[in-house]
C-alpha positions in Angstrom: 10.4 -9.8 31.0 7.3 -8.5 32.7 7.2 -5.2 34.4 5.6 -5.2 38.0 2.4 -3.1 38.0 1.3 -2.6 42.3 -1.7 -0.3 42.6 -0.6 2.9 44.2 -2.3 3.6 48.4 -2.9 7.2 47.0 -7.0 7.8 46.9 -7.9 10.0 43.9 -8.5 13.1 46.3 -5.1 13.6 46.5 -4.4 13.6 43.1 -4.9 17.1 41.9 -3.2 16.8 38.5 -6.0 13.9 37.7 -9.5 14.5 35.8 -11.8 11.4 35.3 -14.7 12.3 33.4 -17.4 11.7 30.9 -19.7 13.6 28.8 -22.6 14.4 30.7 -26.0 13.5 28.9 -28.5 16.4 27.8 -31.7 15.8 28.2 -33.1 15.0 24.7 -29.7 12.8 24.4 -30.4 9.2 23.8 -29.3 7.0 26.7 -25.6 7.3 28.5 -23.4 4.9 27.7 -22.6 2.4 30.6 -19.9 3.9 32.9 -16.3 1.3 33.0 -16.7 -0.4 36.5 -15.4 2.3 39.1 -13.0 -0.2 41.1 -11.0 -1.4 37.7 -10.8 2.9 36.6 -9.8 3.9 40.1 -7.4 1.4 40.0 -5.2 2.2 36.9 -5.6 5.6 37.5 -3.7 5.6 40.9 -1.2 2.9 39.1 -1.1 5.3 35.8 -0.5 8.4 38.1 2.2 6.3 39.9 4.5 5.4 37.0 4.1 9.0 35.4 5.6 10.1 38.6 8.5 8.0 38.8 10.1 9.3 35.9 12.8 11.9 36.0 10.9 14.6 33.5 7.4 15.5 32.7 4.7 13.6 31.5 1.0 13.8 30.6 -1.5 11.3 29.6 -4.9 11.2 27.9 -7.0 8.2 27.7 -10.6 8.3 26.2 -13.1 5.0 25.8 -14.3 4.8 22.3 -17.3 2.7 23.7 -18.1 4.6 27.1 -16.7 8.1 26.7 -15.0 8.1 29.7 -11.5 9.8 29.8 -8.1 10.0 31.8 -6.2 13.0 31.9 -2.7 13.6 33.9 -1.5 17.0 32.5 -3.7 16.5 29.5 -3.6 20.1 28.7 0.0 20.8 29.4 1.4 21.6 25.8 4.5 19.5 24.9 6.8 19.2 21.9 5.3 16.9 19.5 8.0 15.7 17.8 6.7 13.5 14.6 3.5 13.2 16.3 3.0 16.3 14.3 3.1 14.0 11.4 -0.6 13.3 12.1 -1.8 16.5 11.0 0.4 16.5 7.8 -1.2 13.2 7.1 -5.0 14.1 7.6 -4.4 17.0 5.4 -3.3 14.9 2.5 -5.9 12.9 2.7 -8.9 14.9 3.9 -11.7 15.6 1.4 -11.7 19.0 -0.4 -14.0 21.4 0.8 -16.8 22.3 -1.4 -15.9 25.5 -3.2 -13.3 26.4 -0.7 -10.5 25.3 -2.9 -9.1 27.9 -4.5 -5.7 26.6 -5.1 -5.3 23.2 -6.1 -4.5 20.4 -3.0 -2.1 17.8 -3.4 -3.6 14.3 -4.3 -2.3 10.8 -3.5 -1.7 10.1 -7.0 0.8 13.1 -7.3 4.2 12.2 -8.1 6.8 14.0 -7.4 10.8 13.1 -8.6 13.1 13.3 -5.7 16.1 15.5 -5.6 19.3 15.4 -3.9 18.6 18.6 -2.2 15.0 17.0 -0.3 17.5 14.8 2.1 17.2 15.6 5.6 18.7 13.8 8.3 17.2 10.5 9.7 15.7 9.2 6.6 16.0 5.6 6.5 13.8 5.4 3.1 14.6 8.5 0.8 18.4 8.6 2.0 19.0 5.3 0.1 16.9 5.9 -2.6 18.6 7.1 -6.3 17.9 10.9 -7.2 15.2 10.9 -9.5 13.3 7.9 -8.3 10.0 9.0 -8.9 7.0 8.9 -6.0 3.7 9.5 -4.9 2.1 11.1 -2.2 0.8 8.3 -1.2 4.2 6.6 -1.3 5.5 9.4 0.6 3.0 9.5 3.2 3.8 5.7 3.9 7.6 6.3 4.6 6.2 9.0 6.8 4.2 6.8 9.4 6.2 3.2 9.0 9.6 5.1 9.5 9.0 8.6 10.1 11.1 9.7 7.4 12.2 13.4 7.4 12.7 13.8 4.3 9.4 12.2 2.7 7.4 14.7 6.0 9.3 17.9 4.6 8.3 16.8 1.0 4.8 17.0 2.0 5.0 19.7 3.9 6.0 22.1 0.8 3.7 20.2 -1.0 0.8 20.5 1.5 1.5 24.2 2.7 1.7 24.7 6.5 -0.8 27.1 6.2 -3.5 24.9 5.0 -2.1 22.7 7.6 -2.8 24.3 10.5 -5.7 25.7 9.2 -7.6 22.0 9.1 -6.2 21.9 12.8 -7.7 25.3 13.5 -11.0 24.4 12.0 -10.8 21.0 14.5 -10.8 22.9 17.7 -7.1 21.9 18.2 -5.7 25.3 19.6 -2.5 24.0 20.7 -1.6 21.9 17.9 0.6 23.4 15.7 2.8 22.6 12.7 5.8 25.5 12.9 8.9 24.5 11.5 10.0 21.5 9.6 11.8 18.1 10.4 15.1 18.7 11.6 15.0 22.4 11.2 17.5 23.0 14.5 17.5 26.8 14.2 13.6 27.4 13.9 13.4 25.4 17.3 16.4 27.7 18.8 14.0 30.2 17.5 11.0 29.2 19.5 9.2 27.6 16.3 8.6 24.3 17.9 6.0 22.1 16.6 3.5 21.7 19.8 0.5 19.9 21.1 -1.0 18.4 24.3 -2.3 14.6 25.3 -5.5 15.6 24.9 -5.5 17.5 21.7 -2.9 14.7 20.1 -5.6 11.9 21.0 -8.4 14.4 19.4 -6.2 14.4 16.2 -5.9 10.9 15.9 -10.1 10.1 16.7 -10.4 12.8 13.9 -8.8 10.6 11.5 -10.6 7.8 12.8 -13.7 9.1 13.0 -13.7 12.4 11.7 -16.1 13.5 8.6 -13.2 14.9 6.8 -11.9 11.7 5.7 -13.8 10.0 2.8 -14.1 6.0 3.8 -11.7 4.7 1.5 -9.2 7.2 2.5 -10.1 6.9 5.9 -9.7 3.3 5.5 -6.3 3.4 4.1 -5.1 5.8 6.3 -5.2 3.7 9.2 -4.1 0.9 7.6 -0.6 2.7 6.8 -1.1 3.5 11.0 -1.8 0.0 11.9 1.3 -1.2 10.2 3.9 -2.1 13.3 6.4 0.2 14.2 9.4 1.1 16.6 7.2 2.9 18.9 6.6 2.6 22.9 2.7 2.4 23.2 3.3 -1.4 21.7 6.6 -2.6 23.9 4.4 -4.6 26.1 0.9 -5.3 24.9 0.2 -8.2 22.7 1.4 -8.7 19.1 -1.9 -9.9 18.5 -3.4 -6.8 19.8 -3.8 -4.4 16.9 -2.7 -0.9 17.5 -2.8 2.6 14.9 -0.2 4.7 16.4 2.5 7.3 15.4 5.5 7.6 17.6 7.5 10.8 18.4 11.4 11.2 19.3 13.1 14.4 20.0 16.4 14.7 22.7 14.6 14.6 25.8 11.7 13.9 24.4 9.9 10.7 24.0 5.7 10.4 22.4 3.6 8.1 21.2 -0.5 7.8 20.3 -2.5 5.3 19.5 -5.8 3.9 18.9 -5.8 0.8 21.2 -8.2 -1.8 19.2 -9.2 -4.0 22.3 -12.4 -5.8 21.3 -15.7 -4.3 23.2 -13.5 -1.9 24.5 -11.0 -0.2 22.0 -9.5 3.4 23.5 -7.4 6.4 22.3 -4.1 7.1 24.4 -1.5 9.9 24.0 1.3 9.9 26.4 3.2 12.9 26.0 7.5 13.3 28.0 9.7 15.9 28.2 12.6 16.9 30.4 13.7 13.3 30.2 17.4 12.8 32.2 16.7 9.0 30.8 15.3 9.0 27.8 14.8 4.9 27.9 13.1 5.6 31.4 10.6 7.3 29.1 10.2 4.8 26.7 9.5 2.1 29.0 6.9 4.5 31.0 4.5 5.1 27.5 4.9 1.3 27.8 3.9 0.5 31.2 1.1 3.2 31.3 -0.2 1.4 28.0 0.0 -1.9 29.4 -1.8 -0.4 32.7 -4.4 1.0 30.8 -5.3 -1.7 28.0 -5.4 -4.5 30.9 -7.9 -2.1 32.7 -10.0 -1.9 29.4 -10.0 -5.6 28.6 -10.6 -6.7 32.3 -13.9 -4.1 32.2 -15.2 -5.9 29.1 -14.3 -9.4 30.6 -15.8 -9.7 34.0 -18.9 -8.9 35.4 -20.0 -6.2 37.7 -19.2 -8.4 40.8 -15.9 -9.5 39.4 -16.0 -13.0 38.0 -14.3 -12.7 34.5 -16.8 -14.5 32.0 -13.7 -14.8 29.2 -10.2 -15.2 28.2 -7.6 -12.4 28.8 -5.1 -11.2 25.8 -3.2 -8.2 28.0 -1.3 -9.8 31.1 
């Protein structure tokens, strides 16, 4: 079934919440990328900005070209629960490189095992809650369960493991001032307590270039990083797009609340896109708005690396 995408009669000036941009060249910088065609950007912005504001709840968006630099923000800096998008900045921490000399106290490797215990069960753990007590594991093994099926009980694992501390401060150290790791899965009472695990669009697209492109990641861990992201999943960015389309994304459910980020790999033209709900009366109305506003914004990408600057599209088209 496909959804109906109609361009919105709203012109940019009256969308205040929106901020198109890209970084401005300095004068001994080499020379600016080329700009996505102006027509095909105003266009899924005014459609983006149009589905965002037919659901009953609040959403934000953040969009940046890996080729161009160009980016899309609707409430981009509006801070949002993060649900297991927070997972992300578990996972870079396990697999960052140490820091030269910094390391006092020993970090947790890959090749770690650890046995597991009754008592590490948390709800919604599809993996560890059918495993036998005393089944032994890696870190590694645990930070797989963690991005194919968001287990809770593998994250909190890693979180004791990890230290939140050192957690947050890698996401410190990034520049991520919003982003932070407070409480652990399922941990009802911290959040009743105002120890919510938070972050915005922007910041959660930031976290996930950082892993892609970050230098705290050696290549081979970089590499198998987002291979574990890459592996499908029951998210929303990927409800509409392509099977063929390869996408590295980590999805985020809370009540109300509905996340998902990825790394969009369109050839000539792969992006990074958090969408970000909360507030949601319909939770499925979410879903299927991270869907549509992914759609919307991979067809834009792939029609800007298809056609020429007068229009005429010079190849075949994956995203309909």
């Amino acid at each position: 079934m496909k959804i109906g995408l109609r361009a919105s009669s709203l012109g940019l000036l009256a969308l205040a919440p929106v901020c198109l941009s890209a970084q401005p060249p300095s004068a001994q910088a080499a020379p600016a990328k080329p700009r996505l065609q102006p027509r095909l950007w105003t266009r899924m912005s005014e459609d983006i900005t149009k589905i965002a504001d037919e659901v009953d709840g609040r959403v934000g968006v953040f969009i940046r070209s890996l080729e161009t630099g160009d980016t899309f923000s609707l409430h981009g800096e509006e801070v949002f629960p993060a649900a297991s998008t927070i997972k992300l900045a578990l996972l870079l921490e396990l697999y960052r490189r140490p820091e030269e000399g910094q390391e006092r106290v020993p970090r947790a490797r890959l090749s770690d095992e650890y046995l597991l215990q009754p008592r590490d069960l948390a709800e919604d753990s599809a993996i560890l809650g059918n495993l036998t007590p005393g089944t032994r594991l890696t870190n590694r093994d645990l930070a797989l369960f963690t991005v194919v099926v968001s287990d809770n009980s593998a994250t909190n694992i890693l979180i004791d493991r990890l230290g939140m501390a050192r957690v947050n401060a890698t996401l410190e150290r990034l520049g991520l001032k919003n982003t932070h790791l407070r409480r652990k899965m399922m941990d009802l009472q911290a959040a009743r307590e105002g120890r919510e695990n938070l972050t915005t669009p922007r910041e959660l697209a930031d976290l996930l270039g950082a892993i892609q492109r970050g230098p705290d990641l050696a290549p081979e861990a970089r590499a198998d990083l987002m291979r574990l992201l890459r592996t499908p999943k029951d998210g929303f960015l990927t409800r509409l797009l392509p099977e063929a389309l390869p996408v590295a994304n980590k999805p985020g459910v809370l009540p109300g609340v509905r996340n998902d980020v990825g790394l969009v790999l369109l050839k000539d033209r792969p992006f990074l896109i958090a969408v970000m709900t909360s507030h949601l009366r319909d939770e499925r109305q979410g879903e299927a708005a991270i869907a549509r506003i992914a759609l919307r914004a991979a067809a834009c990408f792939e029609m800007d690396a298809a056609t020429s600057p007068e229009g005429r599209v010079l190849g075949p088209l994956l995203v309909h």
